[in-house]
C-alpha positions in Angstrom: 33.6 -16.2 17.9 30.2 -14.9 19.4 29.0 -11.4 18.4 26.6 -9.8 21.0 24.2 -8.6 19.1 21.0 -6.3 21.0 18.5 -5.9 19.3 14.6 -6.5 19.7 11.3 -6.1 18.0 10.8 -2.5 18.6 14.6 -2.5 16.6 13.5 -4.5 13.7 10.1 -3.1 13.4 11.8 0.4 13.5 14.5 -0.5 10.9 12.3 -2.6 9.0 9.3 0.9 9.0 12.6 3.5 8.2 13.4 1.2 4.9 9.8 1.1 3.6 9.0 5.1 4.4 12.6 5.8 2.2 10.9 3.2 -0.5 7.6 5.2 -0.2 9.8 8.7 -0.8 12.2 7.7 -3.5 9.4 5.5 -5.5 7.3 8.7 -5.9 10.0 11.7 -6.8 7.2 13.7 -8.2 5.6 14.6 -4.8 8.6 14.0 -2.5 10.9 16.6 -4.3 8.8 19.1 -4.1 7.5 18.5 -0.5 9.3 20.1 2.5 8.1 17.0 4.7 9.1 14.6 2.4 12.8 15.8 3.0 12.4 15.9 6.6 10.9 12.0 6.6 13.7 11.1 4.6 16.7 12.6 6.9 15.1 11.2 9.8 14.5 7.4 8.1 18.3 8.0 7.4 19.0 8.3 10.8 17.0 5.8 11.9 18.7 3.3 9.7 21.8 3.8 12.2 20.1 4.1 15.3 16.8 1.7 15.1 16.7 1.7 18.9 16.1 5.2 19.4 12.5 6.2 20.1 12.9 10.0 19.3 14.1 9.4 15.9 11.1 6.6 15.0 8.5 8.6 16.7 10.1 12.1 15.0 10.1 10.1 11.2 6.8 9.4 11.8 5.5 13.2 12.3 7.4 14.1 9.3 5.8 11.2 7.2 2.5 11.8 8.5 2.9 15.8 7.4 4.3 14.4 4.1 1.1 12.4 3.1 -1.5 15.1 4.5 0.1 18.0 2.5 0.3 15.3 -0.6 -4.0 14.6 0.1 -5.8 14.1 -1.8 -3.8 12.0 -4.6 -1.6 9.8 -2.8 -1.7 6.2 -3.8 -3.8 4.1 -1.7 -1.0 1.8 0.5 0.3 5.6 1.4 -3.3 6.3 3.0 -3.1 3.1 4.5 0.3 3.5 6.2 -0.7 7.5 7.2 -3.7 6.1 9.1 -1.0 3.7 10.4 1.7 6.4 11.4 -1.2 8.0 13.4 -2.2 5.3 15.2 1.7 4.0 15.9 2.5 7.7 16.9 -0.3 8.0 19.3 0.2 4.4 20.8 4.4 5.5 21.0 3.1 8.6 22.9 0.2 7.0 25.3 2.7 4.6 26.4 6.3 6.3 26.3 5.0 9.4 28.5 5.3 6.4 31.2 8.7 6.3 30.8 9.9 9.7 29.5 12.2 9.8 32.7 13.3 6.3 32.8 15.9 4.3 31.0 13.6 2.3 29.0 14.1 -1.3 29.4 13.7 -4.7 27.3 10.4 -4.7 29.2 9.8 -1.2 28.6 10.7 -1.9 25.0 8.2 -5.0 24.8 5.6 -2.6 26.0 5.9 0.0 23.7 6.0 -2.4 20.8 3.0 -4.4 21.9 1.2 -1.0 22.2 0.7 -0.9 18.7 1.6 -4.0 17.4 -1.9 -5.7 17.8 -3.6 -2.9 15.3 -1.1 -3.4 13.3 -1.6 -6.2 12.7 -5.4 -5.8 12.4 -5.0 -2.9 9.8 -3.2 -5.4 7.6 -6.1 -8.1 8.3 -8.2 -5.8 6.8 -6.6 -4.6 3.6 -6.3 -7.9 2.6 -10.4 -8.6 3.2 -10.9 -5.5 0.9 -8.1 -6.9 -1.5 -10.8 -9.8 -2.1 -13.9 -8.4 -1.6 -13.0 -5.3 -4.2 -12.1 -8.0 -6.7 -15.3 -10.4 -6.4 -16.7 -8.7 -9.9 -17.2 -9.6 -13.3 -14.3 -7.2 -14.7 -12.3 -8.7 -12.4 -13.5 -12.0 -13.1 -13.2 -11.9 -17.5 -9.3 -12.8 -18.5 -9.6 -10.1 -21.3 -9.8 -7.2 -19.1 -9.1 -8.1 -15.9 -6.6 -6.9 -13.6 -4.6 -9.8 -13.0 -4.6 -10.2 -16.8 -3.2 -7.0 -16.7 -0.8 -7.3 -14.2 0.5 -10.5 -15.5 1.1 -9.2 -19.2 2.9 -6.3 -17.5 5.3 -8.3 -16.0 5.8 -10.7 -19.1 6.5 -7.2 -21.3 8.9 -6.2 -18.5 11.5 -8.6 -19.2 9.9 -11.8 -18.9 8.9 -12.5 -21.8 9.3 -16.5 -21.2 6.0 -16.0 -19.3 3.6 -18.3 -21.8 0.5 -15.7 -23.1 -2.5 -18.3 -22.7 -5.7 -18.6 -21.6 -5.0 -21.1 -18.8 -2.4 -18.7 -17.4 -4.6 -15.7 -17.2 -7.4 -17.3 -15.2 -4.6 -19.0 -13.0 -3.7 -15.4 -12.2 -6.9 -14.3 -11.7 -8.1 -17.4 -9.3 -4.5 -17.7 -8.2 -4.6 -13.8 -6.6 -7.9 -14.2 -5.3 -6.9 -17.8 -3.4 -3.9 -16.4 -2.4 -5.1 -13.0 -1.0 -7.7 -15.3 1.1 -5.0 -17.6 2.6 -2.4 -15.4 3.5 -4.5 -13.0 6.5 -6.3 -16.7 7.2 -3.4 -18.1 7.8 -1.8 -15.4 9.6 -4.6 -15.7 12.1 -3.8 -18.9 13.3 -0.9 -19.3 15.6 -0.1 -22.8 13.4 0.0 -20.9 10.4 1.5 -18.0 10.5 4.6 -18.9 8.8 3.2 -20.3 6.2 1.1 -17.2 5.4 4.2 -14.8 5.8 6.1 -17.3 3.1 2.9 -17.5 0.8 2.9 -13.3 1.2 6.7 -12.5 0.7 6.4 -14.6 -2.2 3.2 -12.9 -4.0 4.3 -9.7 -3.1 8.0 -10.0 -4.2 6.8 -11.6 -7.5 4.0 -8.5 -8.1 6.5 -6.0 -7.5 8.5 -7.2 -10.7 5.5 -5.1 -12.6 7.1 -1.4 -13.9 4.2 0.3 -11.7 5.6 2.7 -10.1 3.8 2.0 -6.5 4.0 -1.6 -6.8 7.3 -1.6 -4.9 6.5 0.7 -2.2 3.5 -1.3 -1.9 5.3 -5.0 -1.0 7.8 -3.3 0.7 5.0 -2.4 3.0 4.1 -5.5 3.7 7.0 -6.9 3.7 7.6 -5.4 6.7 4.4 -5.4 8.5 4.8 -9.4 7.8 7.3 -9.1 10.9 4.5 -8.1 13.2 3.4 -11.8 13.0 7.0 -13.3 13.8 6.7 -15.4 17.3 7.8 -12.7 20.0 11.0 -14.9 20.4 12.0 -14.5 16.8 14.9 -11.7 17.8 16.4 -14.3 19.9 16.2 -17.0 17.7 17.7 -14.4 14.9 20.9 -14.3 17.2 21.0 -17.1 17.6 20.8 -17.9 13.9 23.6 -15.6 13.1 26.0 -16.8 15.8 26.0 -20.3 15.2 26.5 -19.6 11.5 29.5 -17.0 12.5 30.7 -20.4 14.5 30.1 -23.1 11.4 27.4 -25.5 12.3 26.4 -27.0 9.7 23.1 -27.4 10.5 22.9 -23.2 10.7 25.6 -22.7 8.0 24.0 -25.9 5.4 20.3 -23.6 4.8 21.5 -20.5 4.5 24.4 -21.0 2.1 21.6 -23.0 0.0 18.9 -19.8 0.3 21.2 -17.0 -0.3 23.1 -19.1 -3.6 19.3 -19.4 -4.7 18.6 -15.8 -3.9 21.8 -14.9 -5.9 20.9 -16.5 -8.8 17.3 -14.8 -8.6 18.3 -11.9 -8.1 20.7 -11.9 -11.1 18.5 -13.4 -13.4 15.9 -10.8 -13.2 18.1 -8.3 -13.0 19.7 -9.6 -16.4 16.1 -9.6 -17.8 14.4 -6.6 -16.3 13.3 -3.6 -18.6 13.3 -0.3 -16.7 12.8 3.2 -18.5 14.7 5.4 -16.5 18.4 4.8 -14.2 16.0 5.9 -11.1 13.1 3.2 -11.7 16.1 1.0 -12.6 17.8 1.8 -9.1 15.2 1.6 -7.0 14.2 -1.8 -8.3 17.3 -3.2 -8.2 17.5 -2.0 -4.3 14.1 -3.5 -3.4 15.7 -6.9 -5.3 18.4 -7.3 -3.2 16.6 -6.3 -0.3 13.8 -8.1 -0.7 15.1 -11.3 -1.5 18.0 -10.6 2.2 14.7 -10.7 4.2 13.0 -13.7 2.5 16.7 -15.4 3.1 17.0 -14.1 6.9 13.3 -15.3 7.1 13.6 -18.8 6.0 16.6 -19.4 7.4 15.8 -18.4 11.1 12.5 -20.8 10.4 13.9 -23.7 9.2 16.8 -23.1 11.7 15.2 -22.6 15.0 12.5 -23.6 17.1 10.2 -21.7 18.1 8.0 -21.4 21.6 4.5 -22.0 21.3 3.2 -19.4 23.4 1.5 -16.2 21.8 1.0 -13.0 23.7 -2.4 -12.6 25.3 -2.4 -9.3 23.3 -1.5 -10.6 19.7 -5.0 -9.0 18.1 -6.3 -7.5 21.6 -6.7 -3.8 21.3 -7.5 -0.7 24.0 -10.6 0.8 23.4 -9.6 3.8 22.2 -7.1 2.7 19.7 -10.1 0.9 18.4 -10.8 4.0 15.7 -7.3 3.4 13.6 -9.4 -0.5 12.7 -12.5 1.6 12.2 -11.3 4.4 10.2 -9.3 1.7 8.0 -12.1 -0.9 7.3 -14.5 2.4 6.5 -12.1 3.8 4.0 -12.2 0.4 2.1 -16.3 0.8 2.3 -15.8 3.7 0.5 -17.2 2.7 -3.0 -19.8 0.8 -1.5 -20.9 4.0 0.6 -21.0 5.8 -2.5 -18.3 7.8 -1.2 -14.6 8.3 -2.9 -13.5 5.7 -5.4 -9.7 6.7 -5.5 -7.3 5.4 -2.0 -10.3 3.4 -0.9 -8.1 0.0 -1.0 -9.7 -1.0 -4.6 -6.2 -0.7 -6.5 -6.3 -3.2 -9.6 -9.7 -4.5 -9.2 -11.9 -3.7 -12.0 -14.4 -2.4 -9.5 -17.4 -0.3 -10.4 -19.9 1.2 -8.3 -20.7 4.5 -10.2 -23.2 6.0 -12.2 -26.2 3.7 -10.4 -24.0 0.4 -12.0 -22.2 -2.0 -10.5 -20.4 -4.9 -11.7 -19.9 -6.2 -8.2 -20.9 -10.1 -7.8 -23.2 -9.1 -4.1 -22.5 -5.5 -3.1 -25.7 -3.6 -3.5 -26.2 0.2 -5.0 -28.7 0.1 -1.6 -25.7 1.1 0.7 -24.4 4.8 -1.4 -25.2 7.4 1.4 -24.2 10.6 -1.1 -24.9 11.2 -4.5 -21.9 12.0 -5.9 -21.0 8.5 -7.4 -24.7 9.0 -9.2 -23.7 12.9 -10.7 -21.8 12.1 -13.7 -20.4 14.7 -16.1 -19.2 13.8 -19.9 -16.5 16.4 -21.3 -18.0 16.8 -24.9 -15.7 19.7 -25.9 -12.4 21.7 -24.0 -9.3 23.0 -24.8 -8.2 22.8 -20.9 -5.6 20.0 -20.4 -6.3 18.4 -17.5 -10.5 17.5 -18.9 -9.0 16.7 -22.5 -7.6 13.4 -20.8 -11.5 12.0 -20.3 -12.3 12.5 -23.9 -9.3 11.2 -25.0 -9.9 7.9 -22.7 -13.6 7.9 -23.7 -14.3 8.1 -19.5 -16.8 9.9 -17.4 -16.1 12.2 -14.3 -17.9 12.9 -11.4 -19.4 16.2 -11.2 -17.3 16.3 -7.4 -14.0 15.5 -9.3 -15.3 18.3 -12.4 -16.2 21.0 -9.3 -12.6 20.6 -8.2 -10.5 21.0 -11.8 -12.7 24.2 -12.7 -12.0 25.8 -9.2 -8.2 25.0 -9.5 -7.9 26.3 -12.9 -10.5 29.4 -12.4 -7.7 31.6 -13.0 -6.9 30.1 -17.0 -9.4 31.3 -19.7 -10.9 28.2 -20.8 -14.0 26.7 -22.0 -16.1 23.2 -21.6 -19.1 21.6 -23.2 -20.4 18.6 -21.7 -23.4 16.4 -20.6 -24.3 16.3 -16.7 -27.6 14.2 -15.8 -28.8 14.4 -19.6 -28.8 18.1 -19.7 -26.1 19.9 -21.9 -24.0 22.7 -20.7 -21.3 24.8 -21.3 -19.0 26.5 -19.9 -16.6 29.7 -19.9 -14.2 31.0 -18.0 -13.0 34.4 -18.7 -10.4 36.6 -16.2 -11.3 34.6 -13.5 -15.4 34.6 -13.7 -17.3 31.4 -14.5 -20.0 31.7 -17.0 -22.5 29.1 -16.9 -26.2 27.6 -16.3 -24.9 25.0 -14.3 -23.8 25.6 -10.8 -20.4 25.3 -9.7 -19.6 25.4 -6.1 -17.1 25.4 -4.1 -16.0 22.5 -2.3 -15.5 22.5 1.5 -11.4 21.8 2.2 -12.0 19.4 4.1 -13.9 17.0 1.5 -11.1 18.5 -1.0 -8.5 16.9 1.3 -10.4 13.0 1.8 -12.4 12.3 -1.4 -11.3 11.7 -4.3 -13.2 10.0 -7.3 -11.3 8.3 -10.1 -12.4 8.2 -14.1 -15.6 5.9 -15.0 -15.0 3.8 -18.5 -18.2 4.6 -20.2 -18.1 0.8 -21.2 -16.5 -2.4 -18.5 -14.6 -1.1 -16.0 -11.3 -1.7 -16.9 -7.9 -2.1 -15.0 -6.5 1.3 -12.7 -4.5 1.5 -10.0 
């Protein structure tokens, strides 16, 4: 028996993209219930699902997802950013090249085309988060085992069910080195044509063992990755995935031998942590059990089509080649992670649980100089002395400071509660009222353009070491 399977890498990719956007929807219910374009992404990832060959669909899902995150600006999490600047770019690349062959029946050539279109920054974008991923991290928060992030992240897991996970000192810098060595090797060795596997194996593993952490965007963020890891599959791996999957359908042992091995392992992964995982809601509990299993079915497919098959040597001439105009989705990325260095926002800016500090004319950054900040606004600090409005109570309560850009945007969207504030800005005192809708103070407080509503966002300062946020 021989199944005849058609399928290609503009299929998988599309299948692969629809599974991650419903991740991104389901792993944040807050926003996605209450936004119109999150139910429209969803119904059109569903459809997708079904019909991964279909162009419309993948190019429609990515309109709706694309609406979703700019309506959801300027608080979602920073691998939804990154993926918004990437549903841009893929959408405009779809476009540029499918208005070619709008009248056509698109081919496997066509197909090839399309997906090389916007494969190459694809591939580049992820390149680049993982540079940021180390550079962000190269400070001396990060680097201390009692605060740092992969402390953190580590004890998070442990307390989530594993608690076989030894609590030592050894371990904690292990985590710590271990994230930064591995976050090097996996985009170097995905650079190399040699490689490649070996840094798509060293990055399903990392970011399948990270997501075991209760954050709530921890999941949506490997299955990210997870399937952007495909974009750097030889272009002959659909084929060879066939081919895997019909000579195990037929028995041969050589097919049959790995796979039974990989899944029985995967099995008894998967049940283990599931028997030992410690979820606080059925929904968190759900979703984590779905990334599990699904998670763990590409690692299987993965490895066994590697180990499997071989694979040709030859790499398309456009593997990292980009068109000059598609050049600005690289750009706008690699900007965004300057961000903190630019003294511009310190929220979505690719520095997710790394210790980093660049505000208030301090930072604990190993090289990165203060030189760089083209704004103020990481410099203009404000310190809540005194409030009884809820969302400034939180920064007293967590002993943190607030940029006077962040402070300008609470008053404004709460100018319509009667409220007052006392608190330090630049060594100056100053209080505040707000009575039927009139702001009574010394201090001015403007309004912010949209625009710079929409794209900056600062997060909380730790009046002491910069300990670990998202």
């Amino acid at each position: 028996m021989r199944l005849n399977l058609k399928f290609d890498r503009l299929s998988i990719f599309s299948l692969l993209w629809a599974v991650a956007t419903l991740f991104h929807i389901i792993s944040f219910p807050a926003n996605s219930l209450s936004n119109p374009f999150a139910w429209g992404t969803a119904f059109f990832a569903l459809l997708l699902l079904f019909r991964p060959q279909s162009m419309l669909l993948l190019m429609v899902m990515l309109f709706f997802s694309i609406c979703k995150t700019v309506s959801w600006m300027p608080f979602p999490p920073n691998h939804i950013v990154f993926e918004l600047i990437l549903n841009i770019g893929i959408l405009i690349a779809l476009i540029y090249k499918f208005s070619s062959h709008f009248s056509k029946k698109l081919t496997p050539q066509h197909r090839e085309e399309l997906f090389n279109a916007f494969a190459p920054l694809t591939r580049m974008a992820l390149l680049i988060l993982y540079f940021y991923a180390v550079l962000h991290k190269l400070n001396t928060d990060y680097l201390n085992p009692a605060i740092s992030c992969g402390t953190v992240l580590l004890n998070g897991i442990r307390l989530n069910g594993f608690s076989f996970i030894p609590d030592n000192q050894f371990l904690k810098l292990s985590a710590i080195y271990g994230t930064l060595i591995l976050e090097s090797a996996i985009p170097f060795f995905l650079c190399i044509r040699k490689t490649r596997s070996l840094g798509i194996m060293l990055g399903l593993a990392l970011h399948f063992f990270l997501a075991l952490h209760p954050h709530d965007g921890l999941v949506s963020f490997s299955v990210l990755l997870f399937s952007m890891f495909f974009l750097f599959t030889p272009a002959d791996f659909p084929d060879k995935l066939k081919s895997t999957i019909n000579n195990i359908i037929q028995g041969k042992k050589q097919y049959v031998k790995p796979f039974l091995f990989l899944a029985l392992i995967s099995i008894i992964l998967l049940i283990f942590i599931l028997i030992n995982i410690n979820r606080t809601s059925r929904l968190d509990l759900l979703v984590f059990d779905t990334w599990c299993a699904w998670g763990l079915f590409l690692i299987v497919i993965y490895l066994t089509v590697t180990f499997s098959e071989n694979f040709s040597d030859s790499e398309t001439r456009n593997f990292f080649q980009l068109k000059p105009v598609f050049w600005i989705f690289p750009i706008t990325i690699f900007l965004n992670g300057a961000s903190p260095y630019l003294g511009l926002k310190t929220e979505t800016s690719f520095s997710m649980f790394s210790n980093l500090r660049t505000e208030g004319r301090i930072t604990n950054h190993l090289f990165m100089p203060l030189s760089l900040h083209l704004t103020n606004w990481q410099e203009d600090l404000v310190e809540i002395k005194q409030t009884d409005l809820k969302p400034l109570e939180q920064y007293i309560i967590n002993n943190q400071l607030i940029t006077f850009f962040e402070f300008q945007r609470i008053i404004r969207k709460n100018v319509n509660h009667d409220f007052h504030v006392a608190y330090n800005r630049n060594r100056k005192s100053y209080k505040l009222k707000i009575e039927q809708g009139k702001i009574n103070s010394l201090d001015s407080i403007s309004q912010i353009p949209y625009l710079l509503t929409k794209i900056m966002h600062f997060r909380p300062i730790d009046k002491g070491a910069c300990l670990c946020k998202h």
